[in-house]
N, C-alpha and C positions, 0 to 999 in steps of 0.2 A: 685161813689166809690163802689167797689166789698165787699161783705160781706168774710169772713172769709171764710164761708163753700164754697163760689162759688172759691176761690182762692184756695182751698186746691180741688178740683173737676176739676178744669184747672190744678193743677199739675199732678193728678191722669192720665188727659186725655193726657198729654204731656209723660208721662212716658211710658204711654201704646202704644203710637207710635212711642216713641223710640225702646220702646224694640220690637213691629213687625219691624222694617226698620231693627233691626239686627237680630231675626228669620227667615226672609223670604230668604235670603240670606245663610244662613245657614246651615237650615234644609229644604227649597224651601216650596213656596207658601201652597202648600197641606198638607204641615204637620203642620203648625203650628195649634198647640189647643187651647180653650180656654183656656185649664187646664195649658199648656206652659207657651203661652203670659200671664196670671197673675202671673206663679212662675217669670218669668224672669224681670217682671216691680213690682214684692213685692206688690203685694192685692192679694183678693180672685177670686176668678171668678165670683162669684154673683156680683161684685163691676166692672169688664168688663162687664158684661150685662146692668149693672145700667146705663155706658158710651154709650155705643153703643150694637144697638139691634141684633149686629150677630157678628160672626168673619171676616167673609169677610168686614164688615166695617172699620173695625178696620185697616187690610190690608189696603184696597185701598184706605185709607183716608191717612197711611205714607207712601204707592208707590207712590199715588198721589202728595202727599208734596216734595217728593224728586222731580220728574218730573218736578213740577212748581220751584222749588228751582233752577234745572241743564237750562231751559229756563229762566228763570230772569238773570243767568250771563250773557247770550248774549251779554248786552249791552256792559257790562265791557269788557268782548273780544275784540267789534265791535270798544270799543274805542279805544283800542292800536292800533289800524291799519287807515291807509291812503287811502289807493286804497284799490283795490277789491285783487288783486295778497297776498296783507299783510293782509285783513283779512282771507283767503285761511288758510296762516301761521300761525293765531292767530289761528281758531278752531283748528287746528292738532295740533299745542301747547295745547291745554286746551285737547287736550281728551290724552296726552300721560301719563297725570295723572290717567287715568283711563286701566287696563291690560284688563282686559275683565274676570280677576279672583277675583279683586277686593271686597268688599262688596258692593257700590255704582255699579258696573258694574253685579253682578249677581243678586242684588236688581231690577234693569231695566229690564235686561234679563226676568226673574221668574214674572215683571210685565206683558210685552208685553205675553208672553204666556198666563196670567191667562186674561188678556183684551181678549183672541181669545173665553174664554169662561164666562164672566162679561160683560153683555150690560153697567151698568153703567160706569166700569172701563174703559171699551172700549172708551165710549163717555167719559171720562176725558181725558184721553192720548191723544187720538185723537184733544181733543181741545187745548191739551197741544202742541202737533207737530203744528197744523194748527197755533198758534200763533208764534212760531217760525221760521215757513216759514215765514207768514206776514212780522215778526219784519226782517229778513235776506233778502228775497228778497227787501223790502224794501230799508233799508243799499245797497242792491247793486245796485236797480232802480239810487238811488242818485250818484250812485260812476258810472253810464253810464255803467252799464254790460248788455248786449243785456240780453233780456228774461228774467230779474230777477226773477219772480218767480219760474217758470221751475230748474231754475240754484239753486236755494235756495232750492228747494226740492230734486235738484238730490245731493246736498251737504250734506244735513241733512241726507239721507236714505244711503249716503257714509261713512261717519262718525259713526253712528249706526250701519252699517256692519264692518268698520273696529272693533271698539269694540269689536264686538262681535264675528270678528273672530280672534283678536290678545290673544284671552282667549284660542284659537285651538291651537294656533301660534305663539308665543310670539316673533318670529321672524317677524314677518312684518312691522315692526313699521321702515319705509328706507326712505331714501331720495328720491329715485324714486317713492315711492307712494304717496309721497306729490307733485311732479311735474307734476304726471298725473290728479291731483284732479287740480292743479294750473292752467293748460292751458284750465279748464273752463270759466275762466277770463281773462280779459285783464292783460295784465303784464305791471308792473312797467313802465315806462318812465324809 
């Protein structure tokens, strides 16, 4: 059983990464301050340092949460679908949720950049993609798709560029660019 002070110290710490996951997006990676992030989650700033010993922690600890959040739905996707052609359709359904202007999509974005200069962020995302490959090409080894792996990562790095350029484009989100990602895969019976 949690004492009182360590419950109200997990609220503090939940607060404070809610409100980087909606800062970062925002006002982008580089700007949020500590002076920011505690007006926007309600403490002081000396009570952010108290939780975590910088600000980039504090970041890449709710980039990171989102990352491992948007990989854990995998399965959920991977289970509506039958064959390899229908989980095709289930990612491109799941990501039409996301414009690429989003908060959850410029959250990502403003991660992958600040990972180009963060060795630890880097080695989370990074770990975070590499088990999404696994769990996908996985699901596809099982569904008989030649090269699962390969095909799981050229799916994943499709998908994060569609995102990220439907945020240029809000026009690309077609039927045809779901048939050319689909004829990676075997098709339906």
């Amino acid at each position: 059983m949690s004492s009182p002070a360590a419950a109200r110290g997990q609220e503090v710490r939940v607060r404070l990464l809610a409100a980087a996951a909606e800062l970062i997006p925002e006002r982008g990676w580089s700007a949020v301050s500590t002076r920011v992030l505690a007006e926007r989650a309600g403490v002081s700033s000396s009570v952010v340092h108290y939780h975590y010993p910088s600000i980039q922690s504090v970041l890449r600890e709710a980039a990171l949460g989102l990352v491992t959040r948007l990989v854990g739905e995998l399965d959920a996707v991977l289970a509506r679908a039958d064959t390899a052609a229908g989980a095709v359709r289930e990612l491109l359904a799941a990501i039409r949720a996301y414009s690429g202007t989003d908060p959850a999509s410029l959250l990502a974005i403003e991660t992958y950049l600040a990972a180009s200069r963060d060795e630890q962020l880097h080695a989370g995302i990074a770990e975070a993609l590499a088990e999404f490959r696994t769990r996908l090409g996985r699901w596809l080894g099982e569904h008989t798709v030649p090269a699962p792996e390969p095909t799981a990562a050229v799916l994943a790095a499709a998908l994060d560029g569609l995102v990220l350029h439907r945020g240029l484009d809000p026009n690309l989100d077609s039927t045809a660019i779901d048939e050319v990602l689909a004829r990676l895969v075997p098709q339906d019976d």
